[in-house]
PDB file of N, CA, C and O in Angstrom:
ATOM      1  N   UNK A   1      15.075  35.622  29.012  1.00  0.00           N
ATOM      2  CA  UNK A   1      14.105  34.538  28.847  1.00  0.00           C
ATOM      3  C   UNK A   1      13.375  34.664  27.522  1.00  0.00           C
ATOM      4  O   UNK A   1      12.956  33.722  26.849  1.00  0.00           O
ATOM      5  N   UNK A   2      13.243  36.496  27.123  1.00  0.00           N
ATOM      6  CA  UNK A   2      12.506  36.135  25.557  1.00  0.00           C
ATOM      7  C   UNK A   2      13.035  35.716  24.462  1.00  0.00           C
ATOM      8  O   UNK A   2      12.419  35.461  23.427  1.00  0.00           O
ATOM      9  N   UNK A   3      14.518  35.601  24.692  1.00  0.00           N
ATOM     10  CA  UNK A   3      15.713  34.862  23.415  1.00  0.00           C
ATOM     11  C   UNK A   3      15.378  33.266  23.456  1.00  0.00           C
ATOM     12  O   UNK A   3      15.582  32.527  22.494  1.00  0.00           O
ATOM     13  N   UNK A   4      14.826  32.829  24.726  1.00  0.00           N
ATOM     14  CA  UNK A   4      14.878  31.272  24.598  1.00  0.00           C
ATOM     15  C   UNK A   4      13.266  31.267  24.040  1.00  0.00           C
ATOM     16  O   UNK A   4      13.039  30.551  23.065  1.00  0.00           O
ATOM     17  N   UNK A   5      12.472  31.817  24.457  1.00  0.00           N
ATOM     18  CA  UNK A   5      11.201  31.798  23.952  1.00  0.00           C
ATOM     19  C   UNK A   5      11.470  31.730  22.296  1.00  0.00           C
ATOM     20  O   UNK A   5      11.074  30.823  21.563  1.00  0.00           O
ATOM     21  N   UNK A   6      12.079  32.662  21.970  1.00  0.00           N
ATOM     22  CA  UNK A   6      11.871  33.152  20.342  1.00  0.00           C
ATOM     23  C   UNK A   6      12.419  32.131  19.913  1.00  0.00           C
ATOM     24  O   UNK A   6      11.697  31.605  19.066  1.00  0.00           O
ATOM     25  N   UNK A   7      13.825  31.307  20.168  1.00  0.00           N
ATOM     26  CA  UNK A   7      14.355  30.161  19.790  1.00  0.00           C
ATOM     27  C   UNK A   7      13.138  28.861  19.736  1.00  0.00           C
ATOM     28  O   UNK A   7      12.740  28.371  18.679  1.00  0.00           O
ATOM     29  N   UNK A   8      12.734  28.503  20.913  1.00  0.00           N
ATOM     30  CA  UNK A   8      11.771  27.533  20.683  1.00  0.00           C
ATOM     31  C   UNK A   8      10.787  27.640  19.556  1.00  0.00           C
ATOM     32  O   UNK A   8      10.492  26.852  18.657  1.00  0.00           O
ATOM     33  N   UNK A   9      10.360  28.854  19.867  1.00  0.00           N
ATOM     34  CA  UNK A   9       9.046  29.379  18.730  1.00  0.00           C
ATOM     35  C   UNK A   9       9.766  28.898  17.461  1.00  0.00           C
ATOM     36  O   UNK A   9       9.274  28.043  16.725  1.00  0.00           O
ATOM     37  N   UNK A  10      10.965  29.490  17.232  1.00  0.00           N
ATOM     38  CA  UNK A  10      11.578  28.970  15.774  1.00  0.00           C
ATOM     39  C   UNK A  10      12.058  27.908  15.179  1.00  0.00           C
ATOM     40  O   UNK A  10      12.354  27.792  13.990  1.00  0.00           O
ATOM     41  N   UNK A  11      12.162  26.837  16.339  1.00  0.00           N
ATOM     42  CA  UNK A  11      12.291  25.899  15.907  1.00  0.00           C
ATOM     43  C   UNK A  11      11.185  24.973  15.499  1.00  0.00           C
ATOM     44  O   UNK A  11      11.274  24.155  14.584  1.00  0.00           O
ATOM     45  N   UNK A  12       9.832  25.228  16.474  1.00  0.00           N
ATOM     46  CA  UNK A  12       8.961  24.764  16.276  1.00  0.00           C
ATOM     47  C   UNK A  12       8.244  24.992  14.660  1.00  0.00           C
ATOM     48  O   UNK A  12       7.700  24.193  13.899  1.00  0.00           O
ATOM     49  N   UNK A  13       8.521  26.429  14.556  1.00  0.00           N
ATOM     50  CA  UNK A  13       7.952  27.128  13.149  1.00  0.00           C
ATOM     51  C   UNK A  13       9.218  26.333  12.005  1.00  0.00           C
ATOM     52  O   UNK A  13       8.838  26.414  10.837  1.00  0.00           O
ATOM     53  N   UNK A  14      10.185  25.829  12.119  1.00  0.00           N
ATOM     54  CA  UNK A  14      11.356  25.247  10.949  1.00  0.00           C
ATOM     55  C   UNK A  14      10.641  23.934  10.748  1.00  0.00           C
ATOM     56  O   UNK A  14      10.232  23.526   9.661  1.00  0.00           O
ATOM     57  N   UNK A  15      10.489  23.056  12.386  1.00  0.00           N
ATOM     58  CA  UNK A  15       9.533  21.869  12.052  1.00  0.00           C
ATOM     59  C   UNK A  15       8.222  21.776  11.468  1.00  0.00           C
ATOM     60  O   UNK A  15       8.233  20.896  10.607  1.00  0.00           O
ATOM     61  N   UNK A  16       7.305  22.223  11.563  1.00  0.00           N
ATOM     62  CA  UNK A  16       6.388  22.327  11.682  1.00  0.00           C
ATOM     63  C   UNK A  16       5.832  21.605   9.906  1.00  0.00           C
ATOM     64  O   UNK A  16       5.115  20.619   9.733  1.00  0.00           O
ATOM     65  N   UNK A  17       6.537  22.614   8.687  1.00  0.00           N
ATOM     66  CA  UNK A  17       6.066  22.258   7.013  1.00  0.00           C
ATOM     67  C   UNK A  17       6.642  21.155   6.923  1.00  0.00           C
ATOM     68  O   UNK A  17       6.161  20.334   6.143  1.00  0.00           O
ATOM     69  N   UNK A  18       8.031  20.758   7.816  1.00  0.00           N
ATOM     70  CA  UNK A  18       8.368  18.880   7.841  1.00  0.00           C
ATOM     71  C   UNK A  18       7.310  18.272   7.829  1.00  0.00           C
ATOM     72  O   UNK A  18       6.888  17.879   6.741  1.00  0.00           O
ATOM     73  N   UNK A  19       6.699  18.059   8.820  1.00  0.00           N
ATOM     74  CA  UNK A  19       6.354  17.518   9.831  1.00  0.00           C
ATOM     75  C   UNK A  19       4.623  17.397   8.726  1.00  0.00           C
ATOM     76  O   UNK A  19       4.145  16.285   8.501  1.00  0.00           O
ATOM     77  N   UNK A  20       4.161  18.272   8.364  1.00  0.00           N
ATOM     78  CA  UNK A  20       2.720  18.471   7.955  1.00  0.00           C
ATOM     79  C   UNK A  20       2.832  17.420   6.302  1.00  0.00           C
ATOM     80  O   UNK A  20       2.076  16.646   5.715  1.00  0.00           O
ATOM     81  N   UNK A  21       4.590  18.111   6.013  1.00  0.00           N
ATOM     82  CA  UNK A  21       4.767  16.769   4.479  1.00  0.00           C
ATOM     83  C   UNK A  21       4.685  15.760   5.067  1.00  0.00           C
ATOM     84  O   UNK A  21       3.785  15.207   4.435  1.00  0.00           O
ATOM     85  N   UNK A  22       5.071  14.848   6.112  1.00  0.00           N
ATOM     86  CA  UNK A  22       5.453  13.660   6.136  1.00  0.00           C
ATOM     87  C   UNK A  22       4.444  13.065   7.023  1.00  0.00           C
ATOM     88  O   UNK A  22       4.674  12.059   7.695  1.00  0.00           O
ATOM     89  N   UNK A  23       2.986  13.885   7.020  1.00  0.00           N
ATOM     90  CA  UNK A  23       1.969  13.276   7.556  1.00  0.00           C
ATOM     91  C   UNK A  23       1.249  13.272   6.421  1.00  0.00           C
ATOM     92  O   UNK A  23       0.575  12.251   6.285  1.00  0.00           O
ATOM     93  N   UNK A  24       1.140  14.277   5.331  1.00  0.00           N
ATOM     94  CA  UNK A  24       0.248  14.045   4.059  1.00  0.00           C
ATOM     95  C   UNK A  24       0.693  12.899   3.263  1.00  0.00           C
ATOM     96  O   UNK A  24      -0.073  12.073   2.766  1.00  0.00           O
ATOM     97  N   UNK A  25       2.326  12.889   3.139  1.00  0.00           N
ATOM     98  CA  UNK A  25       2.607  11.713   2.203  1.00  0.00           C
ATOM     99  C   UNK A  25       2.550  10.159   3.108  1.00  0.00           C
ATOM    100  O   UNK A  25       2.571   9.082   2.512  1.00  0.00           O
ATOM    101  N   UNK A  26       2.478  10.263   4.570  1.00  0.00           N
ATOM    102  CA  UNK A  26       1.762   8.800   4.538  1.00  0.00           C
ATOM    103  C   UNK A  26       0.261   8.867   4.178  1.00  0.00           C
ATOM    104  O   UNK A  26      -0.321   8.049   3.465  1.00  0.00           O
ATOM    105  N   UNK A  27      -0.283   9.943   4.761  1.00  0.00           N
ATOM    106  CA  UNK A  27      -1.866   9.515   4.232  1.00  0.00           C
ATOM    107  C   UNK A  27      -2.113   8.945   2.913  1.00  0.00           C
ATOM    108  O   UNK A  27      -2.800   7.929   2.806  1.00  0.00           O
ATOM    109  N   UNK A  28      -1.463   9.684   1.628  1.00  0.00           N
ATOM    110  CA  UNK A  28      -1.084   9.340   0.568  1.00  0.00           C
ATOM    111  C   UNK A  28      -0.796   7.994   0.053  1.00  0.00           C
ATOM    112  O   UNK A  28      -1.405   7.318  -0.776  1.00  0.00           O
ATOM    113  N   UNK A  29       0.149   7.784   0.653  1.00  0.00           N
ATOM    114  CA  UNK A  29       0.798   6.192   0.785  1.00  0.00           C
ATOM    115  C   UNK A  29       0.010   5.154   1.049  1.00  0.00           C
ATOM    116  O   UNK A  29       0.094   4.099   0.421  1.00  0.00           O
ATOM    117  N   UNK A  30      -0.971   5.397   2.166  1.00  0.00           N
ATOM    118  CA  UNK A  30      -1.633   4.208   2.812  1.00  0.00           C
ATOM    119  C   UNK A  30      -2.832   4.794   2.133  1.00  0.00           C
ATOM    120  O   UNK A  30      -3.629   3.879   1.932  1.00  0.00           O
ATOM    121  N   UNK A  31      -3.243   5.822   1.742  1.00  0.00           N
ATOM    122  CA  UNK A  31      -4.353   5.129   0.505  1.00  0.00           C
ATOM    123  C   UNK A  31      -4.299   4.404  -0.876  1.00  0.00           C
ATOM    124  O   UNK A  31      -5.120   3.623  -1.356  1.00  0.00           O
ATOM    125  N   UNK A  32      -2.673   5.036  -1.591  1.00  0.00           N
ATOM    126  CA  UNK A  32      -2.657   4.206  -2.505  1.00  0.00           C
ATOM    127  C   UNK A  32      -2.408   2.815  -2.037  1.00  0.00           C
ATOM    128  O   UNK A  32      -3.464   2.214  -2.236  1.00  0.00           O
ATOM    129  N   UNK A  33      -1.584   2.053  -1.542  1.00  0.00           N
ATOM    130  CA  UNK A  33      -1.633   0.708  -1.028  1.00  0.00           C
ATOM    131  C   UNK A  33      -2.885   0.163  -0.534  1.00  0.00           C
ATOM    132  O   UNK A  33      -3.142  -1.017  -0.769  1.00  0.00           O
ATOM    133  N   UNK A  34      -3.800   0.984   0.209  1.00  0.00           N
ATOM    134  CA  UNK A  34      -5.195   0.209   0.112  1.00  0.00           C
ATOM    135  C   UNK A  34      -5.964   0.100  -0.839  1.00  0.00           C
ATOM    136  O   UNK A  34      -6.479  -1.011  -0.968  1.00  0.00           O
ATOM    137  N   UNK A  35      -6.267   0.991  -1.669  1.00  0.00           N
ATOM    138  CA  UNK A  35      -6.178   1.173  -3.151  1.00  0.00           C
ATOM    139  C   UNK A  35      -5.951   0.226  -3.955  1.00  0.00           C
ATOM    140  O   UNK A  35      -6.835  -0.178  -4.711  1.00  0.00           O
ATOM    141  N   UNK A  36      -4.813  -0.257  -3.935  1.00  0.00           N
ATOM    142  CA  UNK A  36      -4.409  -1.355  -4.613  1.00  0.00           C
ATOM    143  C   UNK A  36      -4.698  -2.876  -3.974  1.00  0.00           C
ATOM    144  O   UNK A  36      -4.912  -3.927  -4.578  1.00  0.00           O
ATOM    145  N   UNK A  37      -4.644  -2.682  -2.898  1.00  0.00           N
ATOM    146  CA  UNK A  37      -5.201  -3.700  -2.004  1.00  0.00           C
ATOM    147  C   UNK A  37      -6.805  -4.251  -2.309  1.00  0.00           C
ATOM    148  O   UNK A  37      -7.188  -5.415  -2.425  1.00  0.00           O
ATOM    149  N   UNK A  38      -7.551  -3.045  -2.389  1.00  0.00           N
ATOM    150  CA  UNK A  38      -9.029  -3.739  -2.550  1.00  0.00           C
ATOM    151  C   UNK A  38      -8.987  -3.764  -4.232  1.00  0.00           C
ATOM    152  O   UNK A  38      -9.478  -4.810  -4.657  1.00  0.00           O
ATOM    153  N   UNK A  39      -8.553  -2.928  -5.205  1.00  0.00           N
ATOM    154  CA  UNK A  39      -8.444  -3.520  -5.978  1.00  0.00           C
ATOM    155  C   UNK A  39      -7.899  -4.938  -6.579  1.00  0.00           C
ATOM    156  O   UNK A  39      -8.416  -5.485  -7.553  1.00  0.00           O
ATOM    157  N   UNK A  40      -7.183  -5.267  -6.117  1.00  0.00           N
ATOM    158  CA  UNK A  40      -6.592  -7.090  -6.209  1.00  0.00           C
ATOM    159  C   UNK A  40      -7.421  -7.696  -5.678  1.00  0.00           C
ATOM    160  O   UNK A  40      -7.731  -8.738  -6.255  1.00  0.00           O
ATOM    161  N   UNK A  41      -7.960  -7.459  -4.734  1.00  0.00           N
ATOM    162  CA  UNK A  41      -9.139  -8.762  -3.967  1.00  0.00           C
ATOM    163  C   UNK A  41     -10.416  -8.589  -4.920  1.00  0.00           C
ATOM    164  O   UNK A  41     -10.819  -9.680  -5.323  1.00  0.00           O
ATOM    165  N   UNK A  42     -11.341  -7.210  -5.500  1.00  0.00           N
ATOM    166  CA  UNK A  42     -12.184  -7.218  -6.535  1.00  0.00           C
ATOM    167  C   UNK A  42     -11.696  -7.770  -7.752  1.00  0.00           C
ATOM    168  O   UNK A  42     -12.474  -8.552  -8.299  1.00  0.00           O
ATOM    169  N   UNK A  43     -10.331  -7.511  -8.457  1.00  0.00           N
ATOM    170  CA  UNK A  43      -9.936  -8.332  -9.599  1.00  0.00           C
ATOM    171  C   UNK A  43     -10.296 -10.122  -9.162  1.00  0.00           C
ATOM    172  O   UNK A  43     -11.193 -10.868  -9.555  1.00  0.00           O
ATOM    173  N   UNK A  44      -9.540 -10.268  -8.523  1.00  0.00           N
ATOM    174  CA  UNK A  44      -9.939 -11.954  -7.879  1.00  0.00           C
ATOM    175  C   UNK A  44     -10.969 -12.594  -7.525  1.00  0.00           C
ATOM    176  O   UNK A  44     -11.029 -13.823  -7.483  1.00  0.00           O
ATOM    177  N   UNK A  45     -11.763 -11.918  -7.274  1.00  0.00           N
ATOM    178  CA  UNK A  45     -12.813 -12.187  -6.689  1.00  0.00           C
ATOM    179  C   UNK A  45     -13.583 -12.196  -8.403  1.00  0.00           C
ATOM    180  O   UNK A  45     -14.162 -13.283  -8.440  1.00  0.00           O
ATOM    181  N   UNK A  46     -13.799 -11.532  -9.658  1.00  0.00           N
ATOM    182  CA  UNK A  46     -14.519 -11.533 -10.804  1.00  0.00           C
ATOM    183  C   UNK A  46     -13.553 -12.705 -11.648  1.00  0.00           C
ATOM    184  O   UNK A  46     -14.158 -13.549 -12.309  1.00  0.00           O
ATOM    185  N   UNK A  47     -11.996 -12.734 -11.607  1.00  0.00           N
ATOM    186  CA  UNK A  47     -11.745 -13.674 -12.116  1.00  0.00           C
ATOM    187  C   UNK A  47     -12.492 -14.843 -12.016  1.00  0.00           C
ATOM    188  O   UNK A  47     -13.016 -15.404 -12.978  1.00  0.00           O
ATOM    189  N   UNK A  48     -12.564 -15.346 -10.452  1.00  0.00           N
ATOM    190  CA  UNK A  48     -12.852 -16.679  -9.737  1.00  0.00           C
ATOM    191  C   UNK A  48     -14.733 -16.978 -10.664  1.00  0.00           C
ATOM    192  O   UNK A  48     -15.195 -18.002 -11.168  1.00  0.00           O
ATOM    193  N   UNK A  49     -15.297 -15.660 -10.532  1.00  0.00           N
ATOM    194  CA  UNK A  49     -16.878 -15.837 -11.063  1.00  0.00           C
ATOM    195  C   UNK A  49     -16.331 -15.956 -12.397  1.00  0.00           C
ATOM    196  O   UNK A  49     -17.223 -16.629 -12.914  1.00  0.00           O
ATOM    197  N   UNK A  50     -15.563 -15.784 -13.215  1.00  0.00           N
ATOM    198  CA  UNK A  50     -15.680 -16.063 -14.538  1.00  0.00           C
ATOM    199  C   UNK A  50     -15.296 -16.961 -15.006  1.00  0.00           C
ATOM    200  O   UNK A  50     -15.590 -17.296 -16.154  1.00  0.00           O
ATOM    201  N   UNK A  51     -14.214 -17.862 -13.926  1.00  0.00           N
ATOM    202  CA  UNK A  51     -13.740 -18.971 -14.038  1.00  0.00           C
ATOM    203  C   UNK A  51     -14.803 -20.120 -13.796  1.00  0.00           C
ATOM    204  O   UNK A  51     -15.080 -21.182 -14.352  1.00  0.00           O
ATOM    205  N   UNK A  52     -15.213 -19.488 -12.832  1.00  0.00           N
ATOM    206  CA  UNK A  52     -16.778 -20.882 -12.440  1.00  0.00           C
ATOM    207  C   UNK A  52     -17.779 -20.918 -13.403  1.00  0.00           C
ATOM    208  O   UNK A  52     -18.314 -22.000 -13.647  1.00  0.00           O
ATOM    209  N   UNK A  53     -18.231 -19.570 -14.185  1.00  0.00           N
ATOM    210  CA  UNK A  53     -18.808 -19.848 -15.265  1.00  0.00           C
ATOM    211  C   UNK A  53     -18.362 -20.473 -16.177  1.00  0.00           C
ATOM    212  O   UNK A  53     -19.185 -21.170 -16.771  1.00  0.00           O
ATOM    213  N   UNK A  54     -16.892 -20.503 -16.687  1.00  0.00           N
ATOM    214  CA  UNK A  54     -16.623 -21.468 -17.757  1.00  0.00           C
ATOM    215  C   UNK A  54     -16.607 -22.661 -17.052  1.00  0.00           C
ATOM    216  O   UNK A  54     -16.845 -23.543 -17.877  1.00  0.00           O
ATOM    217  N   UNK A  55     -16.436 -23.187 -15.851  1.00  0.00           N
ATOM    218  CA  UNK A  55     -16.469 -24.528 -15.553  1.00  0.00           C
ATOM    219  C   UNK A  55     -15.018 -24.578 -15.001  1.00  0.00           C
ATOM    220  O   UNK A  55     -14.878 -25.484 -14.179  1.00  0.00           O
ATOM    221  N   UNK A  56     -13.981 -23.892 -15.221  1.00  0.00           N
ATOM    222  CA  UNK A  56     -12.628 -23.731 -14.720  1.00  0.00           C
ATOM    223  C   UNK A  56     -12.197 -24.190 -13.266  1.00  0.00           C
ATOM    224  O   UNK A  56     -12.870 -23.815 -12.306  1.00  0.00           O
ATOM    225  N   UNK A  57     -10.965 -25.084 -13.069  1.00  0.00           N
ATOM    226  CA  UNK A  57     -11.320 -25.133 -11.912  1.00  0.00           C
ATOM    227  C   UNK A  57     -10.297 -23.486 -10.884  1.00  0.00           C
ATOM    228  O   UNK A  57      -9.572 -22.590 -11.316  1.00  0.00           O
ATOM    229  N   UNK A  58     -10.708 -23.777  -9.706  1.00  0.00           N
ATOM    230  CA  UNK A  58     -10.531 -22.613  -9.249  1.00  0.00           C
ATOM    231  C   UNK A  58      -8.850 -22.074  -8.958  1.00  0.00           C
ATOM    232  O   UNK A  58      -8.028 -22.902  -8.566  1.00  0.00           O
ATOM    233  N   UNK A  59      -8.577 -21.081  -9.117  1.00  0.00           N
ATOM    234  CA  UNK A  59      -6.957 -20.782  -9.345  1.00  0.00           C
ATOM    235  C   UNK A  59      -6.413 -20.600  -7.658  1.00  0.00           C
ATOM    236  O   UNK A  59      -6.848 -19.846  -6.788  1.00  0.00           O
ATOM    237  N   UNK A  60      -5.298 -21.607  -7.605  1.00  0.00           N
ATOM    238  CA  UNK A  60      -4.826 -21.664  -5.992  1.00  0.00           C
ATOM    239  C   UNK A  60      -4.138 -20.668  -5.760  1.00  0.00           C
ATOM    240  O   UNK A  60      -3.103 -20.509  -6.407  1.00  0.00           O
ATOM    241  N   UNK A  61      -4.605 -19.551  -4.587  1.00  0.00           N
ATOM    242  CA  UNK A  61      -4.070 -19.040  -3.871  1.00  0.00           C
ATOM    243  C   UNK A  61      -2.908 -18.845  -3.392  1.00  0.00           C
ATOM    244  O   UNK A  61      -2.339 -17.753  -3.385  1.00  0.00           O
ATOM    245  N   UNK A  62      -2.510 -19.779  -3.001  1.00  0.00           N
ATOM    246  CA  UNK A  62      -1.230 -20.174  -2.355  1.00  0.00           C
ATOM    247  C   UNK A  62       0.119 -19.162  -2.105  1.00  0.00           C
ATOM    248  O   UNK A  62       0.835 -18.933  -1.130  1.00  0.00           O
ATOM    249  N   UNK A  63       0.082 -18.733  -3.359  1.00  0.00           N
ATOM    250  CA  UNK A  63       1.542 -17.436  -3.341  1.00  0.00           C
ATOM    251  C   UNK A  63       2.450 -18.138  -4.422  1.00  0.00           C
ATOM    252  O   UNK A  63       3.385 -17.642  -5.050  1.00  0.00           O
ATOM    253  N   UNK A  64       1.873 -19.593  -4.489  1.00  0.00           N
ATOM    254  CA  UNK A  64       2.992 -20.256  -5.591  1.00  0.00           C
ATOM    255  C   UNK A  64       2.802 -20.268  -7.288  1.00  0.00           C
ATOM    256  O   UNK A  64       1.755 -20.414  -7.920  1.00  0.00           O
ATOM    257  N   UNK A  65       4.302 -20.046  -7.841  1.00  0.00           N
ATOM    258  CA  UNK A  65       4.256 -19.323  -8.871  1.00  0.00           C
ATOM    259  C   UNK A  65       3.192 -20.499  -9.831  1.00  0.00           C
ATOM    260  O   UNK A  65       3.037 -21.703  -9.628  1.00  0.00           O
ATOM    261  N   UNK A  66       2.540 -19.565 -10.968  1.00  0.00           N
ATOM    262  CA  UNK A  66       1.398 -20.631 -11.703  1.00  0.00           C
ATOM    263  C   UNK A  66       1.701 -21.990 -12.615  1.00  0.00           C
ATOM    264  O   UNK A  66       0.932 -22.938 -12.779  1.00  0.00           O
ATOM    265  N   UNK A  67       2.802 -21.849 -13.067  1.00  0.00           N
ATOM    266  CA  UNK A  67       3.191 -22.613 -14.209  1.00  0.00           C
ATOM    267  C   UNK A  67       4.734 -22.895 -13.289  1.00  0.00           C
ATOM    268  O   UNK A  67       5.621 -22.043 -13.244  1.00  0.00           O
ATOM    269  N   UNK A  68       4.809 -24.053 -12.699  1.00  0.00           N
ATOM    270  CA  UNK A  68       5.999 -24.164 -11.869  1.00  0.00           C
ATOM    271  C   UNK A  68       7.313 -25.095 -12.727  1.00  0.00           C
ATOM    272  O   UNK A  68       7.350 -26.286 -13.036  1.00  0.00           O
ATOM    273  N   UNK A  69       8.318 -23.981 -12.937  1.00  0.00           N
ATOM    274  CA  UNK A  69       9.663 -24.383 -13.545  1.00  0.00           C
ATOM    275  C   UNK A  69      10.445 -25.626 -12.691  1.00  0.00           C
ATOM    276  O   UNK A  69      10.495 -25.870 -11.486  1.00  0.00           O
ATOM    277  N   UNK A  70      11.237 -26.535 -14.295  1.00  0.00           N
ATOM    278  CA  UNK A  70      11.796 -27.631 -13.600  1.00  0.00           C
ATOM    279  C   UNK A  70      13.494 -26.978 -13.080  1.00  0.00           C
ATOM    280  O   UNK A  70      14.529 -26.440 -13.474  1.00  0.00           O
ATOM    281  N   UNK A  71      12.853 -27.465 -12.048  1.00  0.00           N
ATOM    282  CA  UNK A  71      14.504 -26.945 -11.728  1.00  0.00           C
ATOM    283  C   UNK A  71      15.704 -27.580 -12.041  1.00  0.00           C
ATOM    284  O   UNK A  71      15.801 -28.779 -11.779  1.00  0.00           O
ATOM    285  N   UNK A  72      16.810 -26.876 -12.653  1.00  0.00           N
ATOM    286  CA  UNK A  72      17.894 -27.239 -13.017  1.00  0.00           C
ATOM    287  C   UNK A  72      19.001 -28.191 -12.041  1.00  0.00           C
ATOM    288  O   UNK A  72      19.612 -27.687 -11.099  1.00  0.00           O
ATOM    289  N   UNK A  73      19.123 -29.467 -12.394  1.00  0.00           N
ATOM    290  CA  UNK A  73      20.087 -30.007 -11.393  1.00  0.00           C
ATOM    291  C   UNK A  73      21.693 -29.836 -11.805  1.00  0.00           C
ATOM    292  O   UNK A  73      22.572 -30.248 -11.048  1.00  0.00           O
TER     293      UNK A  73
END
């Protein structure tokens, strides 16, 4: 029974530095992407005030590209 013990123990101890990388590099991950996330909404958000100060009107959201190409028939 202490050969199966020592086996488990060792497998657990092989997983274990996996297992601790691939919880640091999401933490990692999902801070840089939020990161970048609140940074784009603060960029947008000072554009929009600098646009209203010049009088600009306000830039659409939408997802659609800014300057929209004629498409080729």
């Amino acid at each position: 029974m202490d050969a199966v013990d020592n086996y488990w123990a060792a497998v657990v101890w092989s997983l274990l530095p996996t297992a601790a990388i691939c919880v640091v590099f999401w933490f990692v991950l999902r801070s840089i992407l939020r990161f970048d996330r609140t940074e784009r909404r603060v960029y947008a958000r000072i554009e929009a005030e600098e646009r209203a100060k010049r009088g600009l009107p306000a830039r659409a959201d939408d997802g659609a590209d800014p300057a929209p190409r004629a498409a080729a028939d």
